[in-house]
N, C-alpha and C positions, 0 to 999 in steps of 0.2 A: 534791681533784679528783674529779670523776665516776667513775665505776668502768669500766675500758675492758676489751677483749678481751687476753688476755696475749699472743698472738701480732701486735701491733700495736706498731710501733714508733716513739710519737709523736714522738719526740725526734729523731730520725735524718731524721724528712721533712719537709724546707723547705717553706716557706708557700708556695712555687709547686703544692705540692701539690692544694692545696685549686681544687677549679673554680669555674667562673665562677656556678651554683648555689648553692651556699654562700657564697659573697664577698655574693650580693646579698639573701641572708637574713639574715646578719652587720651588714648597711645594715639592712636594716625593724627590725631589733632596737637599732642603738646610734646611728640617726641621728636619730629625732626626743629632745630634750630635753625633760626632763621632771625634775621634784622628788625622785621618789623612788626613781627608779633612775639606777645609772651609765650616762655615754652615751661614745659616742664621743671627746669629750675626753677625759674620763678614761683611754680606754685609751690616747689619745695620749700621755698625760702617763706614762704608766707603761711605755709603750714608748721615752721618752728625746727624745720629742719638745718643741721649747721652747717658749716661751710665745708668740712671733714665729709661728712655725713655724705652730702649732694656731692662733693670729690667722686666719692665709694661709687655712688649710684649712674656713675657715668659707666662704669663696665657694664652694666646689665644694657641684655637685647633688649628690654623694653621697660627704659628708666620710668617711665611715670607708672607701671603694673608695679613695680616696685616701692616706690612711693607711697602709692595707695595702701600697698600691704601693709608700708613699716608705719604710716598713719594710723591706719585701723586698728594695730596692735599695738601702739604705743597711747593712745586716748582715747580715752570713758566718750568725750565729747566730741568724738569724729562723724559726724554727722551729715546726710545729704544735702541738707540746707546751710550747713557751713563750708560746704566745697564749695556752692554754687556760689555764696557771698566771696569766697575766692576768690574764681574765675574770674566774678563782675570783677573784683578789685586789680587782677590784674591784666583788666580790661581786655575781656575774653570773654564777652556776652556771645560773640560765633557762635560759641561750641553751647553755650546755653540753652540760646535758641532754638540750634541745629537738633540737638537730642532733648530737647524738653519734652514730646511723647514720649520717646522712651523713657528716662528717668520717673517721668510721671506713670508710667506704668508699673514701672519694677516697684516703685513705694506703696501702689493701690494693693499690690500683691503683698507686698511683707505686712500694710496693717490688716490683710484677711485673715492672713495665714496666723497671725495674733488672734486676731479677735474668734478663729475656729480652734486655736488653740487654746484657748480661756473657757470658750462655750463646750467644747467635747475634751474633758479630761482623757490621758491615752488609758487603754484598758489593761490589764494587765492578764495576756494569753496563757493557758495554761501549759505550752510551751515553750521555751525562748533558749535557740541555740547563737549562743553566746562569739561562736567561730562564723557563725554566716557574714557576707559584706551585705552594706548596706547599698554600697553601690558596688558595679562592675567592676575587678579589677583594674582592669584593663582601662578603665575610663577617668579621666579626670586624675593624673597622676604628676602633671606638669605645673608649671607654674601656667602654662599660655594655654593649655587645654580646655577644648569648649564638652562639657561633659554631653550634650545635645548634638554636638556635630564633629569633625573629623577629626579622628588624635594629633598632635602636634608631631611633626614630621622633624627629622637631624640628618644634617648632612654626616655627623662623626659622634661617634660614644665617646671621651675620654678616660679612659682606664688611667688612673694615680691614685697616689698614699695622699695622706695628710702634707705628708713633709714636701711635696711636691709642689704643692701649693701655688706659690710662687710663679712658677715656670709657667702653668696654666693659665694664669692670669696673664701671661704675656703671650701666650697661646692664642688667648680671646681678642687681645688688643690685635696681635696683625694679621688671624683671619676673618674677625667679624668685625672688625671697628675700621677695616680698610676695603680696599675695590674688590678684595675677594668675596667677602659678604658673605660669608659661608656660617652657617646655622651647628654650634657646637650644644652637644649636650653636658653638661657639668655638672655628676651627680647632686652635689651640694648648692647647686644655683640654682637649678633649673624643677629637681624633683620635689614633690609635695608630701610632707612627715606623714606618716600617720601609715602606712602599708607594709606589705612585706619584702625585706630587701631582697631577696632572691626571686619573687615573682615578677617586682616592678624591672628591676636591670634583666632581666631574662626578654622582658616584653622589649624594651627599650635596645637591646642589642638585636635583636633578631627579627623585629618587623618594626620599628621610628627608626633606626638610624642605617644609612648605608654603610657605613665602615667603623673601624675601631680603631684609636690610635691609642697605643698604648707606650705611656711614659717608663721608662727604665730607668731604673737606678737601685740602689744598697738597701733601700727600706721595701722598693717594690716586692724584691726578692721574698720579705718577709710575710707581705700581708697577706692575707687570706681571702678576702674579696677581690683583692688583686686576681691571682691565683685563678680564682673562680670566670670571674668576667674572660680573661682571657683563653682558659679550656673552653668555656664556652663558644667564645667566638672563633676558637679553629675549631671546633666541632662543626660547625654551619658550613664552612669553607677547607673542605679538607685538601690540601695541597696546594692552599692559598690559589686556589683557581679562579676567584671572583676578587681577589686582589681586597679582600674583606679585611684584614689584620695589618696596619702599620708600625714597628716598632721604630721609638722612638730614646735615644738618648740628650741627655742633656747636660749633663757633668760626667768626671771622670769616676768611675767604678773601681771600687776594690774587689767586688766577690764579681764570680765568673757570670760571665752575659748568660741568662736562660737558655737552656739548653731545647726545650721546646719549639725558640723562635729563633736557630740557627740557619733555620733555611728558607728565613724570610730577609728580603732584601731593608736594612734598615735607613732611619733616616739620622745620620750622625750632627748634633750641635758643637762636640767636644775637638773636631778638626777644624783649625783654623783654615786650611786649603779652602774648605767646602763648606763655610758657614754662610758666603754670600750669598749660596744659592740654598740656603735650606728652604727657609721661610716658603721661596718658589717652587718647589720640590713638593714639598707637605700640601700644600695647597691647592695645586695640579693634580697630585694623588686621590685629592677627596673631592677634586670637581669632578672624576671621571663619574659617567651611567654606571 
């Protein structure tokens, strides 16, 4: 292993340690694949993650953010100093090196903030409203968001059900896992627990993402967030003048197409004439300014 400062105690400070700085240098280093270096699987693999598992983590925009995550919530023992013996291991001293100030920063920071939190027990105010955020809403809401610097930006909100599921995931693979490269938001992938769901998707449609594509089908009809996300986003764009709302189908329908989105031009999967060009269609639509 790299040579560290002796008054630094890698072993002792949990991978929550490390900030959100590091986590997405940690990505530019082990997410793209390549021949002659270890990548991000690898350290999957050597972190105890299974072959399913690392399959899974090939959809995410940024498999090793993800990694890290399902590490740190999966082990008591996930620790800065046993990434690092990783890395070495899968011979990937590079990246050790390269961020060793930082890393050795962020851990100087987490055993202060211990040891000020041992020496000044917190005081107990004689007010405490219980509804205040502790942080901004607005801030730090994503998985890739830097709460210090600029919110994460989306080429497209996807509005679906649960039951849709599926389709999305194949949504993901041929506009972001191909040359289109285009940046989707996927409530369930991409948002971070803990807020309020009408605040965070109100932010999320109307100032992170340029457009909204919204999946259609039998369940859509029913949900309620559904519903919501989408009054919302022709609210912003009244008469579809900023070409803001894309409907889209993907199976055949029993109950009648929303009557809302009949005067929006849609993007059909269920006609076989016109499926060769969907994928090109959708994708042209949400690279426009």
């Amino acid at each position: 292993m790299a040579a560290w400062d002796s008054d630094v105690d890698l072993n002792s400070a949990p991978l929550s340690a490390l900030n959100v700085t590091v986590r997405k240098k940690l990505g530019l280093y082990l997410n793209p694949k390549t021949t002659v270096a270890a990548d991000w699987s690898a350290v999957a693999e050597e972190m105890g993650f299974s072959y399913l598992e690392i399959q899974n983590y090939e959809t995410a925009n940024n498999p090793t953010m993800r990694v890290l995550e399902g590490w740190q919530a999966g082990n008591t023992d996930a620790t800065v100093g046993k990434l690092l013996a990783i890395l070495n291991k899968c011979d990937r001293r590079d990246i050790v090196e390269d961020l060793q100030s930082l890393i050795d920063n962020d851990v100087k920071k987490y055993h202060e903030r211990l040891k000020n939190m041992k020496s000044d027990p917190p005081v107990q105010v004689p007010e405490v409203d219980s509804c205040a955020p502790r942080t901004l809403e607005n801030k730090g809401i994503t998985l890739d968001d830097d709460p210090e610097g600029s919110p994460e930006m989306f080429d497209a909100f996807i509005c679906y059900c649960e039951s849709d599921i599926q389709f999305v995931h194949e949504m993901i693979r041929e506009l972001e896992q191909t040359d289109y490269k285009l940046k989707l938001c996927v409530f369930d992938r991409n948002v971070l627990p803990g807020s309020c769901v009408w605040t965070i998707t109100s932010e999320l449609i109307e100032k992170r993402c340029k457009r909204m594509v919204v999946v259609i089908s039998d369940e859509y009809l029913e949900s309620s967030a559904c519903a919501f996300q989408t009054k919302f986003a022709l609210s912003l764009s009244p008469g579809a003048q900023s070409k803001r709302l894309i409907p889209v189908i993907y199976k055949s329908m029993k109950k009648p197409f929303p009557s809302i989105l009949r005067f929006l031009t849609v993007c059909d999967y269920t006609r076989p004439c016109t499926q060769a060009w969907f994928w090109v269609r959708l994708a042209r639509a949400l690279s426009l300014p």
